[in-house]
C-alpha positions, 0 to 999 in steps of 0.5 A: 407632376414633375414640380411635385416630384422634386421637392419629394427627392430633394427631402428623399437626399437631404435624409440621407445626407443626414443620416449619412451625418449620424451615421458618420458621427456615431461610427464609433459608437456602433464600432464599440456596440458590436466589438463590446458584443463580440468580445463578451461573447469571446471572453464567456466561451473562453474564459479570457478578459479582453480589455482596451483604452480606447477604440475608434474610426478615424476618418471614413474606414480607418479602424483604431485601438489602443491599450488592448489587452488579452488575459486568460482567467487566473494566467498570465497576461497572454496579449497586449498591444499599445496602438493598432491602425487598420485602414480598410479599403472603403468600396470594400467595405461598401459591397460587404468585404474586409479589405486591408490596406495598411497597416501601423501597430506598436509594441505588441507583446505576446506571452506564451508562459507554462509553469508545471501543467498550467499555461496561459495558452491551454484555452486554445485546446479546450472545447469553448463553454457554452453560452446562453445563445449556445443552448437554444442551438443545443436544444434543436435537432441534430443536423445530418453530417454532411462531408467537408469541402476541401476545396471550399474550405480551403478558398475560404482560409486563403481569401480571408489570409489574402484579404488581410495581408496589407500592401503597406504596413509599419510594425514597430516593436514586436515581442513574441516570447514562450517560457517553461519554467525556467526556460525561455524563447524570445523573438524581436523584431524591432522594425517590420516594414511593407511597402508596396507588398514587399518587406525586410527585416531582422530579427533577434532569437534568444533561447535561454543563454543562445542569442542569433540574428536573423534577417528576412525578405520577401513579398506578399502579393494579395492581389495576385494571391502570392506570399513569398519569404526567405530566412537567411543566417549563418548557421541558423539554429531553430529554436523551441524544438530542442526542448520540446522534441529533442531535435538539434537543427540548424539551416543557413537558408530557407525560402517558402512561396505560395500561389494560389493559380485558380479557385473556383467552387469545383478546383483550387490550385496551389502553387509553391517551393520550400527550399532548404540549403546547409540543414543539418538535424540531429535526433537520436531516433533518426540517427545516431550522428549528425544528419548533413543535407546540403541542398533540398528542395520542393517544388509542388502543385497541389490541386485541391476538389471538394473531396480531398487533394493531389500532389500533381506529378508535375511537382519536384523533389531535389536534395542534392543531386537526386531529382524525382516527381512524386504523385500523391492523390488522398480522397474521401469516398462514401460507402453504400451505408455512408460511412466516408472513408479516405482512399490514398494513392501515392506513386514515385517513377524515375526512368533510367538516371546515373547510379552514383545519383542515388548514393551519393546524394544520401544525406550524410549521417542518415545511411553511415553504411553507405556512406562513401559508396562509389558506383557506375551504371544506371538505375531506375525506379518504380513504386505504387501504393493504392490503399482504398481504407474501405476496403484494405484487400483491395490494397496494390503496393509495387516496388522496382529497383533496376540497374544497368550496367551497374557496378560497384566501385569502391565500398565506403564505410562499411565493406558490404560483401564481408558476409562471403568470408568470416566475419566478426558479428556483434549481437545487439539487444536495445542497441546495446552491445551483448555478445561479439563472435566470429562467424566462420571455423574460428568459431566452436560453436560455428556450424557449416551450413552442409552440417546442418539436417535439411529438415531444419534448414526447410523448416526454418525456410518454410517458417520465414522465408520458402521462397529465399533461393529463388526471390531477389531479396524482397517478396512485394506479395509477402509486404502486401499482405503484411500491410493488409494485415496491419491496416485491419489491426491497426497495429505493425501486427505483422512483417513481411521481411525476407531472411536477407532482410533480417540478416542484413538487418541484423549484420549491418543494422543491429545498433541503428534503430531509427526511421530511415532503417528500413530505406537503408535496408532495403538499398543493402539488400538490393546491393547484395541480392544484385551484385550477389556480393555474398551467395545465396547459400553462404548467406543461409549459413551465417542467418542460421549462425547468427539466429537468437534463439533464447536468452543470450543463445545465438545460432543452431549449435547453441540452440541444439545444446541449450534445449535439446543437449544435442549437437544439430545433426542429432535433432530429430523431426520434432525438435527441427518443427520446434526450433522453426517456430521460436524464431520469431519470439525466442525470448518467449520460448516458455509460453510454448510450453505447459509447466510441466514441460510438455507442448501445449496443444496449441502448438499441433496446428503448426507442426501438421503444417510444416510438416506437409511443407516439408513433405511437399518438398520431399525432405521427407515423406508423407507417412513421416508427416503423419506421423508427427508427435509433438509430445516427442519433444522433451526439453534436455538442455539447461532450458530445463532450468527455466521450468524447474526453478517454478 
């Protein structure tokens, strides 16, 4: 029996040595069968003509090609490359994976070009057309959306980038250039080189007539799924942003790392730090001067699950001498009818640190009114905001300044108790300068806030701010349901401003209409509102001074005359109600009112509920309140002029 069973496993090996032999012989033609099949199907769904001289195995798993070519129908050639050389590993392969191990490739070149609205690249952000082996997948029944997996996704896209990543590789002659029009980037590199998972190489930037040189190391580790580099140059100047978003940064050295720490099918962890020294940005939007960072750092751990990803507490935040650990948590949830939803919690503690911390590591350029700000004492910080999108009045939002022995030493650029005496105020429309006057006796028009009727100061407070006297500058409850309110809309329907965060706003900030406004506010109210650098009632008085309250009509004085031909003290109830009102939009004062002149009757609604404000607080009684008649109110003022010429 055993004589009969060799001859058979003897004839079994010899089929497949020769097949092995056949199979060996005719890898390259197997190679081209599937690439010719991909590429076909590459070029019908995306409208490109690939083409190549030559593709071939060498040896048992080295893949090589040359004279490859990528050009876009009726476009300017996107891809060519002389000669490329995989060499992937062989027992990888054998199990079913594309591991590579070097890597040798010359003169690549790639062209991103545009002239006017066509572009060589636009084929990336179009949807692919179909094809013929699209249509039967067309034609069938629609699958039900299932949820994404994050974390499975994002395993996928790291084991395929560290699968990729050579240990050892030669790249010689590397051109990447992007061209509009007449303007142009251009990188070099003439050399890249890996060896055993480290690299270093310079390169040339060119952007129209600004030629650099950079160098950069670093290492990539796919076997302990790590990448790290560092871009060094003095002063490095980034090119492509200035053209296509109008911002001017330059840096003298960044560093990026990435770890991934574990995957599994439940939990992927991704380790890293971007480090940034000497940045300096410049974007009119930002600020109007030179934004200066001299050190900035991230240091996170992300954790990433199937339904969404966190920021762990764990992770730092450095620029300059200020640290913190933000938390950051966003998750996809499903309602009881299916529809997913994304629920976002973000949260920032910083126990009792030294003050001068804060001011002094705010970027130069960002906050001009700060600048130079001396202080001594501590501080800490809290802030929370918990926003399930499902379900917006569930929305948590905390925020906590506190000092400790805090003083101020020296103000900086801008003297921020000025407010307490007379001042010059400056109004602004579109950051320009319109009108410039004094707030205090120098004034004509200034009215002292013991002038002013209490029925349009408590109308005025009960219109914008009730809780002003007793409140230190913000109202969280007010921003929440601010934010609520926009969260429906989905607009900035509605703010949650305080009188001292319009006054410092418009005091201080009037000409500086960029992002970090809001930080730099809230920061001078907090100053101001603790250190009580100007009081509460003086504080009051210039708000009601300085108030727009029409066309080029600043403060009460103005507004009395301008509608009513009164001085303040003569307003009566109804005319106080009106002014309240017209705070918010005064430049639309006329939509308040019908072409004859008269109030709408819209306005009735609003007027009943101020006035049982003011009844409430005993500025008048409630006879008086029932009693209110909007058609008392009867344009006198040259806002008469405004309906006549009609």
């Amino acid at each position: 029996m055993e004589r009969q069973k060799r001859p058979k496993a003897v004839i079994l090996l010899g089929l497949l040595f020769l097949l092995a032999i056949i199979g060996y012989a005719l890898r390259g033609c197997l190679l081209r069968s599937v690439a010719d099949r991909r590429i076909a199907r590459l070029e019908q769904r995306y409208g490109l003509n690939i083409g190549y001289t030559d593709l071939g195995m060498k040896g048992l798993s080295t893949v090589s090609v040359s004279g490859l070519t990528v050009v876009p129908d009726e476009r300017d050639t996107l891809l060519s490359l002389q000669s490329l050389d995989v060499d992937l590993s062989l027992w990888m392969l054998l199990r079913g994976h594309v591991y590579v191990e070097s890597v040798q490739m010359d003169s690549l070149l790639l062209r991103f070009t545009k002239h006017d609205s066509v572009a060589n690249y636009d084929f990336l952000f179009l949807p692919p057309r179909p094809t013929e082996t699209d249509a039967p997948a067309a034609q069938s029944t629609k699958q039900p959306d299932t949820p994404t997996d994050y974390c499975l996704r994002t395993n996928r896209l790291l084991g395929l980038l560290f699968n990729l990543l050579p240990g050892n590789a030669e790249l010689t002659r590397l051109h990447i250039t992007e061209q509009k029009n007449s303007n142009f980037v251009a990188l070099h590199i003439p050399r890249f080189s890996i060896h055993q998972h480290r690299f270093r190489s310079s390169l040339s930037i060119r952007e129209d007539s600004l030629s650099q040189q950079w160098t950069t190391e670093g290492e990539l580790n796919p076997s302990e799924h790590r990448i790290h580099a560092t871009l060094r140059a003095p002063q490095l100047t980034v090119p492509y942003i200035r053209r296509r978003f109008g911002i001017e940064a330059t840096f003298d050295s960044l560093t990026c790392s990435l770890q991934q720490e574990l995957a599994d099918n439940s939990h992927s962890i991704l380790c890293g730090q971007a480090e940034v020294g000497g940045l300096h940005v410049y974007h009119r939007r930002l600020s109007p001067e030179v934004i200066n960072l001299d050190h900035g750092l991230l240091d996170f751990r992300l954790n990433i699950h199937p339904h969404g990803a966190e920021l762990d507490s764990s992770s730092l935040v450095r620029f300059n001498a200020l640290e913190f650990h933000p938390y950051l948590r966003a998750e996809r949830t499903q309602d009881d009818e299916g529809h997913r939803h994304w629920h976002l919690t973000a949260s920032v503690s910083k126990p009792w640190f030294p003050s001068d911390e804060l001011f002094s590591s705010l970027p130069k350029g960002l906050f001009s009114n700060l600048e130079g700000l001396r202080t001594d004492g501590q501080l800490c910080y809290h802030g929370l905001l918990d926003v399930d999108f499902a379900c917006p009045d569930s929305l948590r939002l905390e925020s906590s300044l506190k000092g400790k022995d805090f003083r101020i030493l020296a103000y900086g650029q801008t003297n921020l108790g000025k407010m307490s005496e007379e001042f010059e105020y400056t109004a602004y429309e579109d950051g320009v300068p319109v009108r410039t006057f004094p707030i205090g006796p120098s004034w004509n028009h200034f009215t002292p806030l013991d002038e002013i009727p209490a029925r349009l100061q408590m109308s005025v407070m009960q219109s914008e701010d009730g809780a002003f006297f007793y409140h230190q500058g913000f109202l969280p409850d007010a921003m929440r349901e601010a934010l609520i309110q926009d969260l429906k809309e989905h607009r900035f329907a509605r703010g949650g401003s305080t009188i001292s965060m319009q006054l410092v706003k418009n005091v201080f900030l009037n000409r500086n209409k960029n992002i970090a406004r809001k930080l730099e506010e809230a920061l001078i109210v907090w100053l101001i509102e603790t250190e009580h650098l100007t009081s509460k009632q003086r504080m009051y008085e210039v708000y009601l001074n300085i108030a727009e309250w029409g066309p080029m009509v600043y403060g009460i004085h103005e507004a009395a005359e301008f509608y009513f031909d009164k001085r303040p003290s003569q307003l009566s109830l109804e005319e106080c109600i009106y002014l309240a009102s017209i705070i918010p939009r005064p430049k639309h004062f006329k939509y308040s009112f019908t072409p004859a002149g008269t109030l709408r009757e819209s306005q009735e609604g609003y007027f009943r509920l101020i006035a049982g404000r003011l009844a409430q607080k005993g500025i008048i009684t409630e006879e008086q309140a029932s009693q209110v008649d909007i058609s008392r109110v009867r344009l006198k003022g040259a806002a008469r002029a405004y309906f006549e010429t009609e």
